[in-house]
Steps between C-alpha positions, in 0.01 A plus 500: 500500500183669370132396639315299222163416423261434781459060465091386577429212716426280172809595364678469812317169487630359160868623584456239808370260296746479248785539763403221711429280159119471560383704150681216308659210648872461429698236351821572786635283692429434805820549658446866296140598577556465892818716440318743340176527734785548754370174649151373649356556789490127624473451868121249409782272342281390145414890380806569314360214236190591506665877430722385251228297306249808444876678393668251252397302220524100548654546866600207642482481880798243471708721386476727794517233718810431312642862539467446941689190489782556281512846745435755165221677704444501818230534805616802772360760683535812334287778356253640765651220752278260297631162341592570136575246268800660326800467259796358675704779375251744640469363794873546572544820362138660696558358833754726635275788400176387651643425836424761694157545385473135596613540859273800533201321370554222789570730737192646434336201614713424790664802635428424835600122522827584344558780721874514670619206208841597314376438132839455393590230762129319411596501102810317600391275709263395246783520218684287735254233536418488159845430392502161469267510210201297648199622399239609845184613540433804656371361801861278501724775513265737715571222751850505482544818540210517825746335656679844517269782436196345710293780592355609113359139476570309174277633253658888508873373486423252190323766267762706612795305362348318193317782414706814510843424653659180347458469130238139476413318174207224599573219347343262255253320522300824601376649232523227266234428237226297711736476820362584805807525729612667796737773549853425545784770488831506407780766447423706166896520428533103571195419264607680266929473470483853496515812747266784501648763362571788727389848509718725279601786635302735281292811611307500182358112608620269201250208616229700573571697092503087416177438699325861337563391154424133531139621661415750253574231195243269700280759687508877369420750425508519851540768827761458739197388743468196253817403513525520861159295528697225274818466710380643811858717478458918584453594168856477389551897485884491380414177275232706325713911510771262331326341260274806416654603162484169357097484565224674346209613744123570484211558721222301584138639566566581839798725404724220616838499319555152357846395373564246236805385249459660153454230263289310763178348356198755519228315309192701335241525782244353257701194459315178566575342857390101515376339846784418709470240819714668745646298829449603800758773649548617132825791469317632195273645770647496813841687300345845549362732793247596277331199368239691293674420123360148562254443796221736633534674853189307597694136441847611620489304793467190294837502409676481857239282591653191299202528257572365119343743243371483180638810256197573216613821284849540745288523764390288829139379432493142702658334764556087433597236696461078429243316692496094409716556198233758326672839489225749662466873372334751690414822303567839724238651294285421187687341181389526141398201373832522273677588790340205675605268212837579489527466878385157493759341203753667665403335814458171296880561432602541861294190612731294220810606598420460890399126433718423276219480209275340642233726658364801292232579731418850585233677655404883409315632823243783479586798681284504725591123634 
């Protein structure tokens, strides 16, 4: 596979856009656009609409609502050990392949309480207690199994099982459209009717090939250091030497190689970008290890910082947030007065759809406020 074209950050920029359906909104489904963004980072429980809105044209937050209780998508931990709000169908066919990444990321955080514990005899305990099909909170079944394991404490054995060795779902009403509800857990397979589907016994990584191609369509062009930032898996070496042939590849300004699928969008870098409200914990920016194609170096810690952002040109320019129903911008540098404009109908847009028409109040902050 030949080395192509070297891709600048604005172009790099408008591929992004236009993968993750923020150069034009799309008329898909919703069932479709989550599939395709290869789900939404979702663990504040109202982003995904808020995500989906500044993505599709006349979204309705009922019908994602819809799509968790009729068990079409679901909320899990998954990519980066985060809570993803994904297809059903991907959540069952992903799990399996994330796992160990998952019980690495928790062991990361508590090594030394789980010290000594038999992982497998701790994942079936908690399968065990789960299999009634009553849905717990963590702090429920961390209880249960203290009774056991008492020396970790609560906290290390719950994240532990829901979050890397027993496939979870929470349930509804988390993550409903203006629900505020608490966590409560139940077996993935039992949610669903279905099991997750196993591991095949492939060296050249099937699922991860599935998981390459699904992130380039939504992310790329894109380095292997991307990807791995997006799913928080080791880069996927035999996903990526398999799939190799089938990819085309360029280079990025820093010599990076970038991989993408041919006929993948790759709009003119001129091409008009409109203001975008982003929610907070956005994958269009935190899908990449180098965030540069859409938010400055300076601002990067915005986005793991549960900030919202405002995209002018493809680019963060504002952080936002709603105070007393008026949605407040605040400018990260100094806007045109066109730029300013356009910042503030959009925002009159956002205010309607987050009172249900009726607010339209927005504020446009100087930059120096």
């Amino acid at each position: 596979m030949p080395v192509r074209t070297v891709l600048g950050t604005r172009a790099l920029n408008r591929a992004t856009l236009a993968r993750q359906l923020l150069l034009d909104r799309s008329d898909l489904p919703v069932l479709d656009a989550v599939a395709h963004l290869g789900g939404l980072q979702a663990q504040e429980p109202q982003e995904p609409y808020l995500g989906l809105w500044s993505r599709l044209r006349a979204f309705e937050p009922a019908a994602l609502s819809g799509l968790l209780t009729g068990r079409q998508v679901v909320r899990t931990h998954l990519m980066r050990r985060t809570v993803h709000l994904v297809t059903s169908d991907d959540a069952l066919a992903w799990r399996a392949r994330h796992e160990a990444m998952l019980r690495q990321r928790v062991l990361g955080v508590y090594r030394r309480e789980l010290e000594g514990i038999n992982l497998g005899e701790l994942a079936a305990a908690g399968r065990a207690l789960m299999a009634d099909g009553e849905p717990r909170t963590m702090t429920e079944l961390a209880r249960a199994l203290a009774a056991r394991w008492p020396a970790p404490g609560p906290r290390a054995l719950g994240e532990m099982v829901i979050s890397a060795l027993v496939p979870m779902a929470q349930l509804p009403p988390r993550g409903l459209w203006r629900t505020k509800a608490g966590v409560r857990n139940v077996l993935l397979a039992s949610w669903l009717g279905r099991e997750v589907a196993d591991l095949p016994a492939d060296s050249s990584d099937p699922v991860g090939q599935a998981l390459l191609r699904r992130y380039l369509a939504a992310y790329g062009p894109a380095a292997s250091a991307d990807l791995r930032a997006w799913c928080g898996l080791a880069g996927l070496p035999a996903a990526v030497a398999a799939a190799r042939e089938e990819l085309v590849s360029f280079r990025d300004e820093r010599g990076r190689e970038l991989l993408d699928l041919p006929d993948a969008p790759r709009p003119d870098p001129d091409t008009p970008a409109p203001v975008r409200f982003l929610p907070a914990f956005d994958n269009a920016i935190l899908g990449y290890h180098d965030r540069g194609r859409i938010i400055d170096d300076d601002h990067r810690g915005l986005s793991v910082a549960g900030e919202r952002v405002v995209l002018v040109d493809g680019r963060a320019a504002a952080t936002w947030r709603v105070e007393a129903g008026t949605v407040t911008v605040t400018p990260l540098g100094r806007l045109s007065r066109a730029d300013r404009t356009a910042v503030a109908e959009q925002g009159r847009e956002v205010a309607l759809f987050l009172s249900d028409n009726e607010s339209d109040g927005v504020r446009v902050a100087t930059s120096s406020e």
